[in-house]
N, CA, C and O atoms as a Maestro MAE file, in Angstrom:
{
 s_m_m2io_version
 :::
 2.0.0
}

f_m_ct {
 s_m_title
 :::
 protein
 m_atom[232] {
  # First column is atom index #
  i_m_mmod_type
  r_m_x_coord
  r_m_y_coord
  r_m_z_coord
  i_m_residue_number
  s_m_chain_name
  s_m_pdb_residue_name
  s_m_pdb_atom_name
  i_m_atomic_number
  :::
  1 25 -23.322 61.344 55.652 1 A "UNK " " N  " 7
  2 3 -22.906 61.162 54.287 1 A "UNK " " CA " 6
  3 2 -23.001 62.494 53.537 1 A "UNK " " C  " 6
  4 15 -24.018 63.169 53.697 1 A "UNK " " O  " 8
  5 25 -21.915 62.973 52.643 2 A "UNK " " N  " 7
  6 3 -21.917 63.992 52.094 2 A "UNK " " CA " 6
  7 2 -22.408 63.113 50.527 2 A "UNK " " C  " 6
  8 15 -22.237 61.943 50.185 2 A "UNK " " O  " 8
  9 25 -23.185 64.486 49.710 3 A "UNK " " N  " 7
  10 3 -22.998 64.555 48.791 3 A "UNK " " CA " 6
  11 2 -22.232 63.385 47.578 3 A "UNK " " C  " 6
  12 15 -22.573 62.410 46.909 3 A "UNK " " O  " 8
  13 25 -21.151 64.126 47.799 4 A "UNK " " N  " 7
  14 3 -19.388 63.302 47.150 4 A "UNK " " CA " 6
  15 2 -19.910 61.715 47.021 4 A "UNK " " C  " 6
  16 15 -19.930 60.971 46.041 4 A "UNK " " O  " 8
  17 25 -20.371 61.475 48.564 5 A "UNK " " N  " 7
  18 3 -20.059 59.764 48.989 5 A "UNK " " CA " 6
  19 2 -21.563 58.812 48.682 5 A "UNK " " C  " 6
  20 15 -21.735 57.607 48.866 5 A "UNK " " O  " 8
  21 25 -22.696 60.021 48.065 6 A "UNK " " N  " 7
  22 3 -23.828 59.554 47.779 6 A "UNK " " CA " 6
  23 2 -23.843 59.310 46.167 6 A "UNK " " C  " 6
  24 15 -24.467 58.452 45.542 6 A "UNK " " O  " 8
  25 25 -23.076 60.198 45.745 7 A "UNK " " N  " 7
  26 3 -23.190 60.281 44.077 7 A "UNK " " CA " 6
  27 2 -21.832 58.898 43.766 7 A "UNK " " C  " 6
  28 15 -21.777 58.043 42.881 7 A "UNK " " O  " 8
  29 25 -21.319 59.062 44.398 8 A "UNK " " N  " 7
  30 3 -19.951 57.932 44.337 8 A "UNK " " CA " 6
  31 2 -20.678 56.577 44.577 8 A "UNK " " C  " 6
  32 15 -20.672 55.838 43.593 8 A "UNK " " O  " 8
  33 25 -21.319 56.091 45.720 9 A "UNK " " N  " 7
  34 3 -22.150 54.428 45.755 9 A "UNK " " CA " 6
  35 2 -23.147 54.851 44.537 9 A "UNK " " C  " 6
  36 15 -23.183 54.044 43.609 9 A "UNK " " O  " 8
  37 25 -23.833 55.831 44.439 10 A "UNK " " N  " 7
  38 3 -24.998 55.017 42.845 10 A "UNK " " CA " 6
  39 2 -24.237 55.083 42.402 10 A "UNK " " C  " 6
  40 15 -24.593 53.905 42.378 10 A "UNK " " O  " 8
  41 25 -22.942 55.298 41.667 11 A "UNK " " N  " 7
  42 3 -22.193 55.288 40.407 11 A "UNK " " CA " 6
  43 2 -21.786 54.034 40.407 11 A "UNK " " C  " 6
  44 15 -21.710 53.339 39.393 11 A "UNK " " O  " 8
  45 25 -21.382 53.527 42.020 12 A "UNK " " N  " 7
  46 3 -20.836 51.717 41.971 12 A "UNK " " CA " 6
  47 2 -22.052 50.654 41.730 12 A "UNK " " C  " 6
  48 15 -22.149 49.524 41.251 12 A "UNK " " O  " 8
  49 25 -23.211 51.929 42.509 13 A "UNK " " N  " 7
  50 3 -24.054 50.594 42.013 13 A "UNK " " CA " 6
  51 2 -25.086 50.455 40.902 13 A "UNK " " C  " 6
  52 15 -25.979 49.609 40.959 13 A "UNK " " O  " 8
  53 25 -24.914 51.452 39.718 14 A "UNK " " N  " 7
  54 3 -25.457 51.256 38.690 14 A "UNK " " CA " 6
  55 2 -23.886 50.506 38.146 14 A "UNK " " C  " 6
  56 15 -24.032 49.407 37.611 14 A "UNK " " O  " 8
  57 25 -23.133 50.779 38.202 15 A "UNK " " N  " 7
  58 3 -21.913 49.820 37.454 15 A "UNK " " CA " 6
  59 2 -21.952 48.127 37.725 15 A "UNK " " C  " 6
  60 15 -21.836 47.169 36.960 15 A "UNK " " O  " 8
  61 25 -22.133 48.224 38.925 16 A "UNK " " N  " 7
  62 3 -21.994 46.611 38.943 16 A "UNK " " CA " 6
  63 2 -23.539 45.979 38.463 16 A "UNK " " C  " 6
  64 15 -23.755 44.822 38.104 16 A "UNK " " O  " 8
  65 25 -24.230 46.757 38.537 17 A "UNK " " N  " 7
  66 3 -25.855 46.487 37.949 17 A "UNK " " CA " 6
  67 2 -25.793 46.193 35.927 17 A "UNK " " C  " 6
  68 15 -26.531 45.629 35.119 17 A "UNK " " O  " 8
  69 25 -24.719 46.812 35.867 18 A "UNK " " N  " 7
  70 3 -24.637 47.092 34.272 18 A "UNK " " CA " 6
  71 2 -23.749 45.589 34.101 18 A "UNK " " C  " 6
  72 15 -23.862 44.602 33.374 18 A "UNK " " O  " 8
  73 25 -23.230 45.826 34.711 19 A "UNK " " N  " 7
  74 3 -21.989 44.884 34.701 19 A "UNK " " CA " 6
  75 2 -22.683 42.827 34.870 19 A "UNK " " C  " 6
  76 15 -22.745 41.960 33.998 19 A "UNK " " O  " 8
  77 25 -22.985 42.786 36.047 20 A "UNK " " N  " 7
  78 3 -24.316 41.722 35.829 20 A "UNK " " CA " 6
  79 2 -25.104 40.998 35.450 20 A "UNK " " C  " 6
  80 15 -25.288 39.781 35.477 20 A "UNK " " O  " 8
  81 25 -26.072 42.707 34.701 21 A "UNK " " N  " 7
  82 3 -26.471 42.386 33.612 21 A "UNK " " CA " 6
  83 2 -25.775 41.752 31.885 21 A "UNK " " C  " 6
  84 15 -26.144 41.015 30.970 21 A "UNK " " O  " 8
  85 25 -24.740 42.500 32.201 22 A "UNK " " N  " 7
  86 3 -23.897 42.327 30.500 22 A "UNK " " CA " 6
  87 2 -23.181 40.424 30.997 22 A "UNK " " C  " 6
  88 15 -22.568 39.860 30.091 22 A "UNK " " O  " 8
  89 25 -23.258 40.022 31.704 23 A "UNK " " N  " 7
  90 3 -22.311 38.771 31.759 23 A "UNK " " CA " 6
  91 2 -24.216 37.649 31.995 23 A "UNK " " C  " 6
  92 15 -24.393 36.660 31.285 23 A "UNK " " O  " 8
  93 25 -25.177 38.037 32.904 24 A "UNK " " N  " 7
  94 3 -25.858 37.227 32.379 24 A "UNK " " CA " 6
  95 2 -26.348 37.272 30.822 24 A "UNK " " C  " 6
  96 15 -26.604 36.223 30.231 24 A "UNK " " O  " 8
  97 25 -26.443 38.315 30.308 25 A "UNK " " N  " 7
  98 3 -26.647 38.342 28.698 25 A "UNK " " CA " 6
  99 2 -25.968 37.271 27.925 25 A "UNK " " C  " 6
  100 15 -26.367 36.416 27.135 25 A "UNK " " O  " 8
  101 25 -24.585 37.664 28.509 26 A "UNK " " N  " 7
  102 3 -23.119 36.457 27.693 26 A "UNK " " CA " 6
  103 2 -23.508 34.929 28.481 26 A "UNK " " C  " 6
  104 15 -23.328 33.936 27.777 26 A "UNK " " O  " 8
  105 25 -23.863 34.772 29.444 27 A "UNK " " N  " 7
  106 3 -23.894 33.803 29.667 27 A "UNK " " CA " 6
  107 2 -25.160 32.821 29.112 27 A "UNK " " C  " 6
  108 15 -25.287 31.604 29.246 27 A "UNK " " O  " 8
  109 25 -25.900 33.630 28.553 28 A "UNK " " N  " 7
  110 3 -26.949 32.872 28.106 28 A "UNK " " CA " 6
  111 2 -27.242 32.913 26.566 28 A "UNK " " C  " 6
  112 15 -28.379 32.662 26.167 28 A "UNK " " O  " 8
  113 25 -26.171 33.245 25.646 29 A "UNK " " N  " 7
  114 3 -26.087 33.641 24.031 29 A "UNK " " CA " 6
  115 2 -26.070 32.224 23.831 29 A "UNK " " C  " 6
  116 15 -25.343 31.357 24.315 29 A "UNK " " O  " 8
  117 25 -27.180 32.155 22.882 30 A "UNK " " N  " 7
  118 3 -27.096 30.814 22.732 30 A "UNK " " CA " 6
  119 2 -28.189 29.501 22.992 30 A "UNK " " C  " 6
  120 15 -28.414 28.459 22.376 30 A "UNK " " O  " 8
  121 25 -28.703 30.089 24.162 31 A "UNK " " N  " 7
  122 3 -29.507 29.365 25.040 31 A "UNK " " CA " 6
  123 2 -30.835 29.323 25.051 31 A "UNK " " C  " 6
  124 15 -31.359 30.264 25.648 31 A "UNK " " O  " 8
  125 25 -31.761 28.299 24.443 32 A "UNK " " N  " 7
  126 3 -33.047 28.390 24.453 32 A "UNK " " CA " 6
  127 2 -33.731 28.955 25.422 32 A "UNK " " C  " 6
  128 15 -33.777 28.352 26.494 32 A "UNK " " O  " 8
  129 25 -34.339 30.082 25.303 33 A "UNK " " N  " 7
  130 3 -35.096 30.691 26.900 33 A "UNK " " CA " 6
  131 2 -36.539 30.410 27.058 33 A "UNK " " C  " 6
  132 15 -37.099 31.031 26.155 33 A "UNK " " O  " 8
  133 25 -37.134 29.976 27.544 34 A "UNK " " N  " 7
  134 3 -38.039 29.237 27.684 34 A "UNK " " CA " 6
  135 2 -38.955 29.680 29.002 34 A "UNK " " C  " 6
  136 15 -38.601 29.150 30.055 34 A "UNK " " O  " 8
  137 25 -40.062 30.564 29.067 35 A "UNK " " N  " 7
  138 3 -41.100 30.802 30.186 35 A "UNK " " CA " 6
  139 2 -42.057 30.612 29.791 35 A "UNK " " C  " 6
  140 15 -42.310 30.004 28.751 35 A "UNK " " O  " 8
  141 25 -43.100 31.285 30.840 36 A "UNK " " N  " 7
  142 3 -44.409 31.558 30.400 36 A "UNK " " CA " 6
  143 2 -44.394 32.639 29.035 36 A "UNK " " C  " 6
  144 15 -44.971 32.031 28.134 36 A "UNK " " O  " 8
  145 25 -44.087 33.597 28.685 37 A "UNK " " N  " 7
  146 3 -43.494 34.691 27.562 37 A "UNK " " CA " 6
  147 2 -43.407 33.813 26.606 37 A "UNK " " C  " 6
  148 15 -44.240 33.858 25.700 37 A "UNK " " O  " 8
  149 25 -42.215 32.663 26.599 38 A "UNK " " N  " 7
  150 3 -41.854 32.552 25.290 38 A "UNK " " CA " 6
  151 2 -41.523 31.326 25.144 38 A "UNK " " C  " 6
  152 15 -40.882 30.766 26.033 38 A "UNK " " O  " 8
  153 25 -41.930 30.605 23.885 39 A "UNK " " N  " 7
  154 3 -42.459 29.202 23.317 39 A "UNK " " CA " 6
  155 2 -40.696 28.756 23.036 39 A "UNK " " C  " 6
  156 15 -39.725 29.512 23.074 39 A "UNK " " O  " 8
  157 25 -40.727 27.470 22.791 40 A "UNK " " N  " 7
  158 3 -39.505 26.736 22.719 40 A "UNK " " CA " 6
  159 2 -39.245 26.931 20.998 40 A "UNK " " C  " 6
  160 15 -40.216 26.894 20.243 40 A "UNK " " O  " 8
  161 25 -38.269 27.077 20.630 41 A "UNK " " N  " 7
  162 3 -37.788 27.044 18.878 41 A "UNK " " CA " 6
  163 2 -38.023 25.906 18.567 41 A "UNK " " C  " 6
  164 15 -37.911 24.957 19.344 41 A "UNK " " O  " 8
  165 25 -38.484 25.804 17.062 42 A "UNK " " N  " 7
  166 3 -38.766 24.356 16.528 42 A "UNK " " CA " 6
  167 2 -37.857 24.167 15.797 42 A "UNK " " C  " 6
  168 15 -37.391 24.809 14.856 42 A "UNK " " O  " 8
  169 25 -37.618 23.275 16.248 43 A "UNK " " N  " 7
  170 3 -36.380 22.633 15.476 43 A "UNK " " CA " 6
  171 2 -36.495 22.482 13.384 43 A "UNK " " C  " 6
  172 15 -37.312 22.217 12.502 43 A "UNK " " O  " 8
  173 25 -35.023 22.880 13.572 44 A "UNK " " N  " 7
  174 3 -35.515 23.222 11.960 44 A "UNK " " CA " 6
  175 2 -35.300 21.598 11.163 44 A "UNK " " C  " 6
  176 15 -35.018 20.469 11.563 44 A "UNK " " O  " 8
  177 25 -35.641 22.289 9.707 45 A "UNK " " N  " 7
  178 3 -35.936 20.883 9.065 45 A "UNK " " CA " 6
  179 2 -35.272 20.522 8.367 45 A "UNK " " C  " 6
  180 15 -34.910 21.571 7.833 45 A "UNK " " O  " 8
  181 25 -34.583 19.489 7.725 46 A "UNK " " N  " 7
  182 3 -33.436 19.051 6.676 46 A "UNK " " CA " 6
  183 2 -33.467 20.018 5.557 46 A "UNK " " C  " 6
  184 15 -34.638 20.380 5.439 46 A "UNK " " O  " 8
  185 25 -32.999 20.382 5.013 47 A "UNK " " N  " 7
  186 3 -33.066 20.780 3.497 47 A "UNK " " CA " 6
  187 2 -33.234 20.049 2.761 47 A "UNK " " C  " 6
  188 15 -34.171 20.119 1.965 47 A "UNK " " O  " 8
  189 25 -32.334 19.058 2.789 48 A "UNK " " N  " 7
  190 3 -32.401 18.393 1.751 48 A "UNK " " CA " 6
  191 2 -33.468 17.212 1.382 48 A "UNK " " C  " 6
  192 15 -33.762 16.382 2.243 48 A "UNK " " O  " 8
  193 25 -34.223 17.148 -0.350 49 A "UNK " " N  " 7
  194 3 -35.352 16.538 -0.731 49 A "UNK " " CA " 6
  195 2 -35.152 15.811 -1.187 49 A "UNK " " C  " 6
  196 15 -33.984 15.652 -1.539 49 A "UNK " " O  " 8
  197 25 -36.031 14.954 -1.473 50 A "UNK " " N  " 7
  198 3 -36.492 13.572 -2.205 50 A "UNK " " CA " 6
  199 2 -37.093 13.934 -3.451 50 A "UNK " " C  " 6
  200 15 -37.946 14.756 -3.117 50 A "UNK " " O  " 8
  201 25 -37.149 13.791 -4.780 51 A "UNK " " N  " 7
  202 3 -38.553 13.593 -5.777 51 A "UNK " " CA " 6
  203 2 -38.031 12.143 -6.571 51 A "UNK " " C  " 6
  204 15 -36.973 11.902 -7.152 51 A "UNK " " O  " 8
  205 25 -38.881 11.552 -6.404 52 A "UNK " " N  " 7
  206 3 -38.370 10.267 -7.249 52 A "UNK " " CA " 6
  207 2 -36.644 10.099 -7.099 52 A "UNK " " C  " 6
  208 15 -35.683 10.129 -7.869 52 A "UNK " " O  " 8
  209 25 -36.763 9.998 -6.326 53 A "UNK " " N  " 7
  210 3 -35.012 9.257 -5.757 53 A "UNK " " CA " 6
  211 2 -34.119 10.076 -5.941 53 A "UNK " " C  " 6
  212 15 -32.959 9.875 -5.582 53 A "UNK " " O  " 8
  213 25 -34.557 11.235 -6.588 54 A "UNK " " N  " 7
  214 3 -33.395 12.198 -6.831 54 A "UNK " " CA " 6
  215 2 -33.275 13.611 -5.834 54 A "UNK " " C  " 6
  216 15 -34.042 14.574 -5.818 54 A "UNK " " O  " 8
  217 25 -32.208 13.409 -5.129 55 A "UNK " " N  " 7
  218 3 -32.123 14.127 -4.300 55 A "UNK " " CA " 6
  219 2 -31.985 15.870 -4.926 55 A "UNK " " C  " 6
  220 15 -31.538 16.163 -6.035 55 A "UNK " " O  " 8
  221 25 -32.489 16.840 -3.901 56 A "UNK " " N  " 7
  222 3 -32.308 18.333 -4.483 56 A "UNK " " CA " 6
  223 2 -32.301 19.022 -2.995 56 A "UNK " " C  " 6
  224 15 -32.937 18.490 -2.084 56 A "UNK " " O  " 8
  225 25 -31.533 20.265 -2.781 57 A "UNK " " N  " 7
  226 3 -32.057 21.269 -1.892 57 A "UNK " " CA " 6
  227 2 -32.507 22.200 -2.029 57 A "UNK " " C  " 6
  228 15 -32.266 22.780 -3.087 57 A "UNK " " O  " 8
  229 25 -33.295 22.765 -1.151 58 A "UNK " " N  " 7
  230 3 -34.434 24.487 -1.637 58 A "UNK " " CA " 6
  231 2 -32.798 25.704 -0.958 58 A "UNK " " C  " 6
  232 15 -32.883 26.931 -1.000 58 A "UNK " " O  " 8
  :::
 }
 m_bond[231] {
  # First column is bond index #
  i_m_from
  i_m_to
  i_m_order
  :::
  1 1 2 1
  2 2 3 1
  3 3 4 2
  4 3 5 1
  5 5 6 1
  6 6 7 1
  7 7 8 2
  8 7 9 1
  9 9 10 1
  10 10 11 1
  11 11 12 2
  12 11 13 1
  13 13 14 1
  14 14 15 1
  15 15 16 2
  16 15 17 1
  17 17 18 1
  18 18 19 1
  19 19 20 2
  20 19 21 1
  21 21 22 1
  22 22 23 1
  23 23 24 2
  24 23 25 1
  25 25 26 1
  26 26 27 1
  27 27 28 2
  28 27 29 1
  29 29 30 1
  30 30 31 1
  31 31 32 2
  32 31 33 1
  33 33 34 1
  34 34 35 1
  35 35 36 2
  36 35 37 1
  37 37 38 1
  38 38 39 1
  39 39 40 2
  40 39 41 1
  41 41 42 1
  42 42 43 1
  43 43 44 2
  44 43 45 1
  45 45 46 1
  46 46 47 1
  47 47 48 2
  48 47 49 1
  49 49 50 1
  50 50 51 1
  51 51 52 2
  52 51 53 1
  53 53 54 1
  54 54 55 1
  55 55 56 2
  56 55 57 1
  57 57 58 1
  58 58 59 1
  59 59 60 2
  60 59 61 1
  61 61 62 1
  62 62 63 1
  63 63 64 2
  64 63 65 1
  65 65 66 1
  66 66 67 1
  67 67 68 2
  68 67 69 1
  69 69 70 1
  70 70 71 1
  71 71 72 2
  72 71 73 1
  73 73 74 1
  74 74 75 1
  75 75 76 2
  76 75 77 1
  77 77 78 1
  78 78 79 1
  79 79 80 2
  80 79 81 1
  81 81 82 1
  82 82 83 1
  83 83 84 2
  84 83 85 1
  85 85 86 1
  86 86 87 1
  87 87 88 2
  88 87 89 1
  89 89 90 1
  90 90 91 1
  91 91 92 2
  92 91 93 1
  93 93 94 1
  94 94 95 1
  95 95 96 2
  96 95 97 1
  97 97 98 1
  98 98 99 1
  99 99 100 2
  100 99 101 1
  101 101 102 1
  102 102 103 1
  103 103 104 2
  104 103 105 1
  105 105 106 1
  106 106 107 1
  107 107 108 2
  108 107 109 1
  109 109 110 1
  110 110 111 1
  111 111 112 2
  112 111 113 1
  113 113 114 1
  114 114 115 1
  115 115 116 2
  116 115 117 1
  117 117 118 1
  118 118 119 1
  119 119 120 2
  120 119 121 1
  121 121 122 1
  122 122 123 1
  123 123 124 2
  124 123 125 1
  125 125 126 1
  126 126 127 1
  127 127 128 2
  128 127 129 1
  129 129 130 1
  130 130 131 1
  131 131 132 2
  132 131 133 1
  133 133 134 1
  134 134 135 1
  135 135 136 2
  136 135 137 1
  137 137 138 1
  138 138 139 1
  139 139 140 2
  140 139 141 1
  141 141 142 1
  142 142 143 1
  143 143 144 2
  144 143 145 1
  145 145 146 1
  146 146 147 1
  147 147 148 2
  148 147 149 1
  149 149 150 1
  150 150 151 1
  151 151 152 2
  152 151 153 1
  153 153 154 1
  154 154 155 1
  155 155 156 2
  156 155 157 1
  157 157 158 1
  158 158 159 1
  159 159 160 2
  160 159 161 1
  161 161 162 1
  162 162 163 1
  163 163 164 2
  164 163 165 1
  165 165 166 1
  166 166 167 1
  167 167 168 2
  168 167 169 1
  169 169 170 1
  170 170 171 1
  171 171 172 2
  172 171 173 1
  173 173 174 1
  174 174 175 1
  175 175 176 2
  176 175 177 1
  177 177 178 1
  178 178 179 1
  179 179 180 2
  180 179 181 1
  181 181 182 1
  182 182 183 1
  183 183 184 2
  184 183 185 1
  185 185 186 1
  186 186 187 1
  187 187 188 2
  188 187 189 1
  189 189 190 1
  190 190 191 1
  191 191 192 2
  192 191 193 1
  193 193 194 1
  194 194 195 1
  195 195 196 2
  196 195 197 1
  197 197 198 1
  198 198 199 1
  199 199 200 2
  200 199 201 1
  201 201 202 1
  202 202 203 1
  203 203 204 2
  204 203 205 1
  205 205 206 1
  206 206 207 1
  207 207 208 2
  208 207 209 1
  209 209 210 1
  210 210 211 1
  211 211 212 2
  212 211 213 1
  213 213 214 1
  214 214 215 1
  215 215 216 2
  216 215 217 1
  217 217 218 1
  218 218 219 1
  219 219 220 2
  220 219 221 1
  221 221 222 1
  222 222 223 1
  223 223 224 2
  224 223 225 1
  225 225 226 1
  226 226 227 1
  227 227 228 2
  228 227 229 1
  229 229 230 1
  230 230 231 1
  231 231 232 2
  :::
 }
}
């Protein structure tokens, strides 16, 4: 292997590494991620209130 044909495969294979990476990113926009790391989102809460029957939002 010359040179040429060593610098040419890392170039394919940081590309398809980049590449990979950028479509699992897209594939998971959106998506609760959930491990040991990191806690589940709590679900958010109505806005809208009650005071004596009369409804209001914050």
């Amino acid at each position: 292997m010359n040179t040429l044909e060593i610098t040419r495969n890392r170039m394919r294979k940081q590309a398809a590494l980049s590449e990979a990476q950028r479509l699992m990113a897209k594939a998971y926009r959106g998506v609760e991620y959930i491990d040991a790391h990191h806690t589940a989102l709590k679900p958010e809460k109505a806005t809208e209130l009650r005071y004596r029957g009369i409804r209001y939002s914050i």
